[in-house]
Structure formats: structure tokens, C-alpha cells
Backbone as a printed PyTorch tensor [residue, N CA C, xyz], in Angstrom:
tensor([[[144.5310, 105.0080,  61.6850],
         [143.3020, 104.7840,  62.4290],
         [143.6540, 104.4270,  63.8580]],

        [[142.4710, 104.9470,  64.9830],
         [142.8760, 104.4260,  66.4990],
         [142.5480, 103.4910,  66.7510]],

        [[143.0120, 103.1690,  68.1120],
         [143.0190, 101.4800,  68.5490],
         [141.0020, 101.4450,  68.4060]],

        [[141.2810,  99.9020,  67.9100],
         [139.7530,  99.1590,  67.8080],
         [140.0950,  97.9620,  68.5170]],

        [[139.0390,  97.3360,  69.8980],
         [139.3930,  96.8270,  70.6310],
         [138.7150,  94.8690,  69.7080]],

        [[138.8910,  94.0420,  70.3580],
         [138.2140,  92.8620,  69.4430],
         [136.6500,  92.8730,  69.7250]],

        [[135.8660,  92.6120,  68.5090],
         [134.7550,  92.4530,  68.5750],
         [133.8710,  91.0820,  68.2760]],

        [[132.6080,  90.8200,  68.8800],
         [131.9560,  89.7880,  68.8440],
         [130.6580,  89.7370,  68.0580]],

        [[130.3250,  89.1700,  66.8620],
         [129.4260,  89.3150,  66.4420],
         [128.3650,  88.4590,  66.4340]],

        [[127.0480,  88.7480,  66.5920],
         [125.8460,  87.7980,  66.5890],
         [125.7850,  87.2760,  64.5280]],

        [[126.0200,  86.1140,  64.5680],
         [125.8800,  85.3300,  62.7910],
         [124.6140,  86.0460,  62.3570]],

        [[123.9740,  85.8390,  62.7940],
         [122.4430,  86.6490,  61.9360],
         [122.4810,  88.0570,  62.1520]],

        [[123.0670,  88.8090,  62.8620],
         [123.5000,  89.7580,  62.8790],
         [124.6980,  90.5300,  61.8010]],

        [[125.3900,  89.4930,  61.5330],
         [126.6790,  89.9810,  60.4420],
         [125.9970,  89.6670,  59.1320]],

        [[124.6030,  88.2880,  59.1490],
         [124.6590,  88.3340,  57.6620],
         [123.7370,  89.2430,  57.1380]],

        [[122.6100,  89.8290,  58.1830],
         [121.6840,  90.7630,  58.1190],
         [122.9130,  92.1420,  57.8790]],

        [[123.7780,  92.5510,  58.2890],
         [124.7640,  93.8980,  57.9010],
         [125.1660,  93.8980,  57.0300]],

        [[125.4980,  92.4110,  56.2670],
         [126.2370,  92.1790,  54.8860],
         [125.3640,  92.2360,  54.2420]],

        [[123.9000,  92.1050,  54.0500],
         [123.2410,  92.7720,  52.8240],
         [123.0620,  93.9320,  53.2130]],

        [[122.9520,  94.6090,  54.4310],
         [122.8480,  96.2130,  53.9000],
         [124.0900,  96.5390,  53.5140]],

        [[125.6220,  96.4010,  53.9080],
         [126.6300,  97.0450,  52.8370],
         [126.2610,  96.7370,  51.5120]],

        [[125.6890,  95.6980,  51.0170],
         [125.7910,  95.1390,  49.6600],
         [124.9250,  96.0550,  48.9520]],

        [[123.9230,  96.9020,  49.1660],
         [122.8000,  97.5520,  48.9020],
         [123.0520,  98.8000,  49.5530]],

        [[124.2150,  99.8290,  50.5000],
         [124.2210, 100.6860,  50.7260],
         [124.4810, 101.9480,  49.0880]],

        [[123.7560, 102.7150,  49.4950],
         [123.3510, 103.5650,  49.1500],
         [124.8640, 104.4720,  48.6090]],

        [[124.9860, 105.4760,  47.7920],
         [126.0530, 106.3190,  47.4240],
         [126.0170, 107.2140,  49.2470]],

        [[125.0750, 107.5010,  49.5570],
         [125.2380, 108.3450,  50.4710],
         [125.8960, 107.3390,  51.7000]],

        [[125.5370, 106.1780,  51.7060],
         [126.0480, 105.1630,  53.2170],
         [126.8210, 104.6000,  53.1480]],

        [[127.7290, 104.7760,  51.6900],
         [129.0270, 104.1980,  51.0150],
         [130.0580, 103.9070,  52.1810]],

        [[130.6280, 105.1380,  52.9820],
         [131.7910, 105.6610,  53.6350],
         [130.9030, 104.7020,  54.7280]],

        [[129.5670, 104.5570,  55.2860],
         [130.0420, 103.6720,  56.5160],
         [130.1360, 102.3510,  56.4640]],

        [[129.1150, 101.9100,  55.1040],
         [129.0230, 100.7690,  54.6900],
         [130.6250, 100.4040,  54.4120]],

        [[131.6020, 100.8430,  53.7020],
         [133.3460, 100.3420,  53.7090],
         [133.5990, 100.3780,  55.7670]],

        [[133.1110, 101.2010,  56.1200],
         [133.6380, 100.8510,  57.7570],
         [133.1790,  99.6430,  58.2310]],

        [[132.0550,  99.6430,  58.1340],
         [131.0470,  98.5760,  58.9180],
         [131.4340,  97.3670,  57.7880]],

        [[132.1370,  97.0310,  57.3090],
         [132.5620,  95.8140,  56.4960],
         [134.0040,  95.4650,  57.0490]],

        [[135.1350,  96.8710,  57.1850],
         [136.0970,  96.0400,  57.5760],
         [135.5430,  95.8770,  59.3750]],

        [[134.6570,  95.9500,  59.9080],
         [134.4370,  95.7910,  60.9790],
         [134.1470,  94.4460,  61.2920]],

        [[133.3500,  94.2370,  60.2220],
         [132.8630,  92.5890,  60.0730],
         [133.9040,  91.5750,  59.9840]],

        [[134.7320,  92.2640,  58.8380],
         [135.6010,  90.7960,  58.9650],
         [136.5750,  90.8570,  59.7750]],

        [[136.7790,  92.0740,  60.5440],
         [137.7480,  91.7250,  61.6240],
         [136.9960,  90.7630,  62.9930]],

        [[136.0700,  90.6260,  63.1830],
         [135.1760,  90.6860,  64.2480],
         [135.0160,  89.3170,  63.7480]],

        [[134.8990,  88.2870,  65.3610],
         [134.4140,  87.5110,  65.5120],
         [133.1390,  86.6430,  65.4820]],

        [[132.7680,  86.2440,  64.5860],
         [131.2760,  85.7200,  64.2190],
         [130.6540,  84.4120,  65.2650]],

        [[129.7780,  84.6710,  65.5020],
         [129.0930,  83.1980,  66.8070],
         [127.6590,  83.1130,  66.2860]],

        [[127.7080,  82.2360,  67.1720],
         [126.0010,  81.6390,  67.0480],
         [125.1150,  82.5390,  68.0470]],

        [[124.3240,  83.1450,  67.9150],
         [123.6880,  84.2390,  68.6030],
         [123.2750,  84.0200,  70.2420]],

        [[123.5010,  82.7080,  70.4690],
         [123.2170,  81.8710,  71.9400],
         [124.8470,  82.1830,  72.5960]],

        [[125.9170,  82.0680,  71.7570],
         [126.9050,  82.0710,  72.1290],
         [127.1660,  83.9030,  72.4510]],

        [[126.4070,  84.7760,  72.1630],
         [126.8580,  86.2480,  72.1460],
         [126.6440,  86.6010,  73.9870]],

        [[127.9530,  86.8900,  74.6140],
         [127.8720,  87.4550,  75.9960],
         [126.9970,  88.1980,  76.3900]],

        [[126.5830,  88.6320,  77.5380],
         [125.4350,  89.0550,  77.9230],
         [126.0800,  90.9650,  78.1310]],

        [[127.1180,  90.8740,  78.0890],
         [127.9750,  92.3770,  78.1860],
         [128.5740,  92.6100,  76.2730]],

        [[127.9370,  92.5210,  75.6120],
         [128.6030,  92.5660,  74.0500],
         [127.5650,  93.2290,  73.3210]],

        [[127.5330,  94.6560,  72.4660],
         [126.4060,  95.2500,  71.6220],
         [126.0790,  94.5210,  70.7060]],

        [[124.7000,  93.8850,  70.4050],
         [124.3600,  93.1290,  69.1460],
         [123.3820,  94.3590,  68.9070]],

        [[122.4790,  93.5620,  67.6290],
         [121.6090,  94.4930,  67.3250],
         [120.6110,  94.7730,  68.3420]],

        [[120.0130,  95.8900,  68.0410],
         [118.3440,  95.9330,  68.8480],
         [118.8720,  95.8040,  70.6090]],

        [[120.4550,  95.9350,  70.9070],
         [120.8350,  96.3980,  72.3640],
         [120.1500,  98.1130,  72.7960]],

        [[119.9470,  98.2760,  73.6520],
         [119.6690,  99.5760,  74.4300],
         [120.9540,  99.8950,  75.1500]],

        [[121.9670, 100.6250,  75.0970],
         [123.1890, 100.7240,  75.2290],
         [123.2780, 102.2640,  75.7560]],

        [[124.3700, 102.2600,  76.9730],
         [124.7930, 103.9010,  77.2300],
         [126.1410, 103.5130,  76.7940]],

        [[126.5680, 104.4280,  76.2570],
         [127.7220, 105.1370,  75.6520],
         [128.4530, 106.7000,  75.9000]],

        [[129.4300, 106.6810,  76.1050],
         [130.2900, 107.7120,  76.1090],
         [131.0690, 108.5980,  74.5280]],

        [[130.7810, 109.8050,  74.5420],
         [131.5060, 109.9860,  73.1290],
         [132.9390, 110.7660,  74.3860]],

        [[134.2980, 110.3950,  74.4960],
         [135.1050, 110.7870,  75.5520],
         [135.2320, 112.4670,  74.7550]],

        [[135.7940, 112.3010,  73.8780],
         [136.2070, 113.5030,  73.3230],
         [135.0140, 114.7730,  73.5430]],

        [[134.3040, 114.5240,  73.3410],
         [133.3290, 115.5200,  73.5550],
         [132.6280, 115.6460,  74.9310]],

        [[132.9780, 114.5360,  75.6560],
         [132.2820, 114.6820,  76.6050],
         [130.8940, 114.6320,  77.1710]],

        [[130.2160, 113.7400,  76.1840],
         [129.0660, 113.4930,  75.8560],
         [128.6540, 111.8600,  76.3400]],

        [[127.4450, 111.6470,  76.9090],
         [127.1430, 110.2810,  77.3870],
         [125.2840, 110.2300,  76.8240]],

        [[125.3090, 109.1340,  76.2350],
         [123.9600, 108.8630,  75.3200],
         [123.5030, 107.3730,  75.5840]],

        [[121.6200, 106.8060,  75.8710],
         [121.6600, 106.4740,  75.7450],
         [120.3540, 105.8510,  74.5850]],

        [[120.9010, 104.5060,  73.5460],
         [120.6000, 104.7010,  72.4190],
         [120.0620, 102.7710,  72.1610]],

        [[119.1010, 102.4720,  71.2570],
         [118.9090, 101.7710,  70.5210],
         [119.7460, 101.2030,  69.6950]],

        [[120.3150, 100.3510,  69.2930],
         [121.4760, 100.1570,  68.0420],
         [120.2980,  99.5970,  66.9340]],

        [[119.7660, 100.1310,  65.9480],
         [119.1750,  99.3910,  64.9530],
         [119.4600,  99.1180,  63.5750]],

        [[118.7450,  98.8800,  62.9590],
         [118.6770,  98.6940,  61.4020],
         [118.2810,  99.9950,  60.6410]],

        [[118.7040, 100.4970,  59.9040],
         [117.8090, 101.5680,  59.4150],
         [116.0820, 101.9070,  59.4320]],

        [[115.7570, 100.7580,  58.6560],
         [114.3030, 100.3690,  58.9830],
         [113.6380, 100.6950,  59.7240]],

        [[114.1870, 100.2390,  61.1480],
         [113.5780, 100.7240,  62.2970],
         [113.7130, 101.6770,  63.1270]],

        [[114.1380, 103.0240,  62.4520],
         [114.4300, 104.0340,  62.9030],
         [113.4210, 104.7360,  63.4710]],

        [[112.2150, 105.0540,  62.4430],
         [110.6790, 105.3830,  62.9590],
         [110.0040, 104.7140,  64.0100]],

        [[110.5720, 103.7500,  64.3590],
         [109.8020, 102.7340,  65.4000],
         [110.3930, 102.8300,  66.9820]],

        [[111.4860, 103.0610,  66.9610],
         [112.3230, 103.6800,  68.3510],
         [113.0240, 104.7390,  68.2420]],

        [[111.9170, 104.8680,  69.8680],
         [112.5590, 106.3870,  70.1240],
         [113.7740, 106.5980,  70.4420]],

        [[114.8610, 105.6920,  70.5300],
         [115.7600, 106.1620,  70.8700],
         [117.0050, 105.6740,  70.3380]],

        [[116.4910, 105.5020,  68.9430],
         [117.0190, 104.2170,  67.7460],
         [118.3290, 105.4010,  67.4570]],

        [[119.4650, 104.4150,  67.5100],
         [120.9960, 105.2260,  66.2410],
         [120.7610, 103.9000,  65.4920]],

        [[121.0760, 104.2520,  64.1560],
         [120.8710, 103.5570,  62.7480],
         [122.5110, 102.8150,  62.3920]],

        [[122.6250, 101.4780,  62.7270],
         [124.0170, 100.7380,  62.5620],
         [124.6040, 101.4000,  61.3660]],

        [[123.8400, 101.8420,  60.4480],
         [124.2210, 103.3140,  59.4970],
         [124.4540, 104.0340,  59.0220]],

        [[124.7240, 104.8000,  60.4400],
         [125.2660, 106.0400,  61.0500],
         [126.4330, 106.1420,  61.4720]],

        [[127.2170, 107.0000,  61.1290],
         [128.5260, 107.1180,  61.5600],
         [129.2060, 106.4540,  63.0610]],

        [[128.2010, 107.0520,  63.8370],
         [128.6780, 106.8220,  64.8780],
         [127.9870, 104.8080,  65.6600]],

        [[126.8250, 104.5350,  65.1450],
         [125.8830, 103.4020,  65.3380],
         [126.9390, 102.6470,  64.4540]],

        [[127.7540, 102.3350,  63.6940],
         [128.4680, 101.2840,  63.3080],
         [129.8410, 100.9100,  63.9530]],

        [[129.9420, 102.0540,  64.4050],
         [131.4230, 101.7490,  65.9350],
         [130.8960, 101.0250,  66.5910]],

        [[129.4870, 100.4770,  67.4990],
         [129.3810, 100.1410,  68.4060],
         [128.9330,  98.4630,  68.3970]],

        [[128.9610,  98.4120,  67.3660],
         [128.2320,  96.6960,  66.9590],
         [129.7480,  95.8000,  67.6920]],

        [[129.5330,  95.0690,  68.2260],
         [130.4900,  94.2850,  68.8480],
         [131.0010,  94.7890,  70.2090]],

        [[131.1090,  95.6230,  70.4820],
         [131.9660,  95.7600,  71.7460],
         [131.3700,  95.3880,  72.6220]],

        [[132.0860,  95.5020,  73.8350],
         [132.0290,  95.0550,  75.3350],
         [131.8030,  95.7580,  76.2130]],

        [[130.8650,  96.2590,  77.1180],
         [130.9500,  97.1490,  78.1100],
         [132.4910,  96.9650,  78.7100]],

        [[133.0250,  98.2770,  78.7040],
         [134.3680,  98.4980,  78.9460],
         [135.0280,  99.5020,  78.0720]],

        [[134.5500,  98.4990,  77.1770],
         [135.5390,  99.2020,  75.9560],
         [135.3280, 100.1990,  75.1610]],

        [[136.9040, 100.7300,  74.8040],
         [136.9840, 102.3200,  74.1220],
         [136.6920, 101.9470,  72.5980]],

        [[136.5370, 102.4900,  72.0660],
         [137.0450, 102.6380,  70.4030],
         [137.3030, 104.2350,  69.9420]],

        [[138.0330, 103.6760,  69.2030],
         [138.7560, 105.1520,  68.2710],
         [138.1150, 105.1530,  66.6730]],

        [[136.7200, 105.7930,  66.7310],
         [136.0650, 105.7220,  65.6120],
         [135.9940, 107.0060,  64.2360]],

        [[136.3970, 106.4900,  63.3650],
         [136.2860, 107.7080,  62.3930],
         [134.6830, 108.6970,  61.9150]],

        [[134.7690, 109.8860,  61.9210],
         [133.4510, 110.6610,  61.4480],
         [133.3430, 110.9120,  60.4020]],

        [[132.6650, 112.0830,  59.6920],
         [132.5160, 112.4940,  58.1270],
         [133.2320, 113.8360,  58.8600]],

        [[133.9930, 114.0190,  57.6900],
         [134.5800, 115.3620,  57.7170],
         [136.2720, 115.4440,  58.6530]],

        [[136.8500, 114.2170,  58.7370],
         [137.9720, 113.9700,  59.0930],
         [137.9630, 113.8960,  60.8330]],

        [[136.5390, 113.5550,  61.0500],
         [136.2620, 113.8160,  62.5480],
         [136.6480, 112.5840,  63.3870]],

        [[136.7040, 112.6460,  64.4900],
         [136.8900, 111.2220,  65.1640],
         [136.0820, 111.6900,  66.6970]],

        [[135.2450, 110.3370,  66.8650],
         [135.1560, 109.7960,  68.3880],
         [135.8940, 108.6970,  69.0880]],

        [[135.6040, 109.2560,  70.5250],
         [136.4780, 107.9570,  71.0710],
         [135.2520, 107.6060,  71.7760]],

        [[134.8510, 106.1310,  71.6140],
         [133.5890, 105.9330,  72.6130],
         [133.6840, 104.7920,  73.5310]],

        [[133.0220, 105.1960,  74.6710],
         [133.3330, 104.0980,  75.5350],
         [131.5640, 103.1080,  75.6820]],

        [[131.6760, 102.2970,  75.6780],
         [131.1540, 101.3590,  76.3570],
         [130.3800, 101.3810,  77.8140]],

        [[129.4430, 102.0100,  77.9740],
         [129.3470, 102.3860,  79.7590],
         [128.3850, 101.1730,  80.2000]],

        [[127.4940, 100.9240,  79.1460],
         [126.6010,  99.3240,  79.6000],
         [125.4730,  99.0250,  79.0690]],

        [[125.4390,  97.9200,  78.9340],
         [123.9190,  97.4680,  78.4160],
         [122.8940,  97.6820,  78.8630]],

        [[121.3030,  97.7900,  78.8920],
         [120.6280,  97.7840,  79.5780],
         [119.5300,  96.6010,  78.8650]],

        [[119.6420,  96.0480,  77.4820],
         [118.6300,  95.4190,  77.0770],
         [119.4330,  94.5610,  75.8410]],

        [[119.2040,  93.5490,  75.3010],
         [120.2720,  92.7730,  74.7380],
         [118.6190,  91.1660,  74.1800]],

        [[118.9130,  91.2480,  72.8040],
         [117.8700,  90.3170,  72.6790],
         [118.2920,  89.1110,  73.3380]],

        [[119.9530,  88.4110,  72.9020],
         [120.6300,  87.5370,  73.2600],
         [120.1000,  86.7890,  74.8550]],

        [[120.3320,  88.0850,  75.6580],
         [119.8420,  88.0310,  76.8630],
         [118.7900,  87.7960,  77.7130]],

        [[117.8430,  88.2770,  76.5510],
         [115.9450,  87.7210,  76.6040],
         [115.7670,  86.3770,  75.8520]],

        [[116.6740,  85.7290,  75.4710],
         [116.9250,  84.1970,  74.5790],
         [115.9900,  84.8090,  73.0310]],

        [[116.0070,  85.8080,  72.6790],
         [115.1640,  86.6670,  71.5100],
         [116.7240,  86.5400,  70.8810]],

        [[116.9190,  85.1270,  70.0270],
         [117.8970,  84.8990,  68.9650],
         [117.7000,  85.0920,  67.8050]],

        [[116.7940,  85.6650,  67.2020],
         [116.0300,  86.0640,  65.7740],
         [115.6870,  87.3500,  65.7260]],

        [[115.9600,  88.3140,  67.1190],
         [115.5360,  89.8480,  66.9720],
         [116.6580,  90.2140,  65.7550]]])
């Protein structure tokens, strides 16, 4: 696997992800095992303590996919709320579970379905509940 840079997690944020692995689906198996060792590598805080440059949930985030050459910008949500924003990626989703923790800056070397890989960068926040003192989004 490629370099994964350190990540920061919002506590109500990791324990809200740990019941969806616990309840993922046969089909969300493969991200639900990602998005778990993600968790316990990743640093857990008190949601006051989450930087104002770090993806929590419900961030509005631009992103880079490098390899492809592709720049997106996206919602990080819950499944749930996929119907509700327009511009929602589902923490989920292959690619929406690389991005929980990082830092504007930073790369990751994320695995796909089908032996695929992105490398994604970090290009910046634009909306962050943490940041609106919205510690319960």
C-alpha cells in the first residue's frame, strides 16, 4: 500500500463511522475494512480540538485525483445524506473514505475496486462544521 499521511479525527465522527463499518453491507465490506484500518490508525479528538485545515464530516472540500488528473469539488457525507447534497461523496465510497482526516496539503495513496489506485491531494476546505463551532454536525 502507498504512503498514508497522519490523520485527525473528529470523536463523534469516528464513533458515528464505527457503526456504519459494524453494519456495512456485503457490498461496502472492502471499504468498510479500509475505513476501519483508517480509524485506528488516525488520531481521535474532541471535535473543538479538530483544526480548521483537517476533513471531518459534512466538510465541502476540493480535491485532486493526481493520477488522473482530475480536481473535484465535494461534500464528505454519511451515506444517508446522499439525496440531500448536491455535491455529497458518501464516506462509503471508495474514494470518500481516503479523505476523512487529512490536511489541506496532503497526498494520499488510496486503493480502488478493481486493483485501482488514486493519489489524492488535499487542495482545501471551503466549509468545515468544526469551524462554524457546529460540533454535533
Amino acid at each position: 500500500m502507498g504512503y498514508r499521511p497522519p490523520i485527525l479525527i473528529n470523536r463523534l465522527d469516528a464513533e458515528r463511522l464505527q457503526c456504519l463499518i459494524d453494519e456495512a453491507s456485503e457490498k461496502d465490506l472492502a471499504v468498510a475494512e479500509l475505513l476501519e484500518v483508517e480509524l485506528a490508525r488516525g488520531e481521535v479528538v474532541d471535535p473543538k480540538d479538530i483544526p480548521e485545515n483537517v476533513v471531518s464530516m459534512n466538510s465541502q472540500l476540493q480535491f485532486t485525483d493526481l493520477i488522473r488528473g482530475r480536481q473535484m469539488i465535494r461534500t464528505l457525507v454519511y451515506p444517508h445524506a446522499m439525496d440531500k447534497v448536491k455535491d455529497g461523496i458518501s464516506v462509503m465510497a471508495p474514494i470518500g473514505a481516503g479523505l476523512i482526516g487529512l490536511k489541506v496539503g496532503d497526498i494520499i495513496d488510496w486503493p480502488l475496486p478493481n486493483n485501482g489506485e488514486a493519489r489524492l491531494r488535499i487542495d482545501a476546505i471551503f466549509w468545515q462544521p468544526e469551524r462554524e463551532k457546529q460540533f454535533h454536525r
